[in-house]
N, C-alpha and C positions, 0 to 999 in steps of 0.2 A: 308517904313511903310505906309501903307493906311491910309489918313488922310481925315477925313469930316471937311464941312465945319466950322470954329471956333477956328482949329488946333487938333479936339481930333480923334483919331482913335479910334477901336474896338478892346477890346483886350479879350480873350480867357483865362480864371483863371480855371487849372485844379487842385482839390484836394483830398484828400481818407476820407471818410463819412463811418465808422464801421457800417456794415449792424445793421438796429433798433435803430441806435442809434440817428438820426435825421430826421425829418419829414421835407420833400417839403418847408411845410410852414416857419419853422422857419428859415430854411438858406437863403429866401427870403427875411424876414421879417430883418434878420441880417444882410443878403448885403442892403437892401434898406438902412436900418437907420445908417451903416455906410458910403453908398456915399452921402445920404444928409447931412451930418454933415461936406464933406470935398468938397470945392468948385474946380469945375473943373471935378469931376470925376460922371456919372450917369449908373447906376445899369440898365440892360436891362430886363435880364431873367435868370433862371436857370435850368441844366437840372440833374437830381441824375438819375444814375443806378445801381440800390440796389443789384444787379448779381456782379458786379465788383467793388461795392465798391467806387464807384468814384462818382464825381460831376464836370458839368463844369459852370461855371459863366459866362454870359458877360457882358463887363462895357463898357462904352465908356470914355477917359480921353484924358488928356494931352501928358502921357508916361508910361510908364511900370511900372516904381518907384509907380506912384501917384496913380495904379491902386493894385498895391503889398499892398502897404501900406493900401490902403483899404479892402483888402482882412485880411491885419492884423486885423485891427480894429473888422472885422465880424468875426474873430477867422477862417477862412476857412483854414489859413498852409499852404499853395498853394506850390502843387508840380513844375508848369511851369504857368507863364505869358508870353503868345506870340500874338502881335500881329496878326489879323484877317479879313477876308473880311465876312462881312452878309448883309444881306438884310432887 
């Protein structure tokens, strides 16, 4: 697993977002205030493609658990949390 320095890597939260059914901003807004509430894990960006349905998240954390679990917290459902390499 790619790790930065600290011990957290970058992990990739892919989930399915019902076309209209949520805006950009709010699933940002819900990843942000759920990684600041859990220490250890920080919210990067988000990308929705409203074609497919989908949305991917990325977090930087400790481990895959601690980034799932944050994905719970923001209600995302996340179909796969996989570790990641970005820039």
């Amino acid at each position: 697993m790619p790790v930065h320095g600290g011990g957290t890597a970058t992990y990739l939260v892919e989930g399915y977002e019902r076309r209209g059914t949520t805006a950009l901003d709010d699933l940002e807004a819900r990843c942000r205030a759920a990684a600041d509430g859990f220490d250890g894990v920080r919210y990067v960006r988000s990308i929705l493609v409203p074609e497919d349905e989908t949305c991917f998240h990325l977090f930087e954390g400790p481990s895959e658990e601690a980034v799932r679990e944050v994905g719970a917290l923001a209600g995302l459902a996340p179909l796969r949390v996989v570790a990641c390499l970005s820039h």
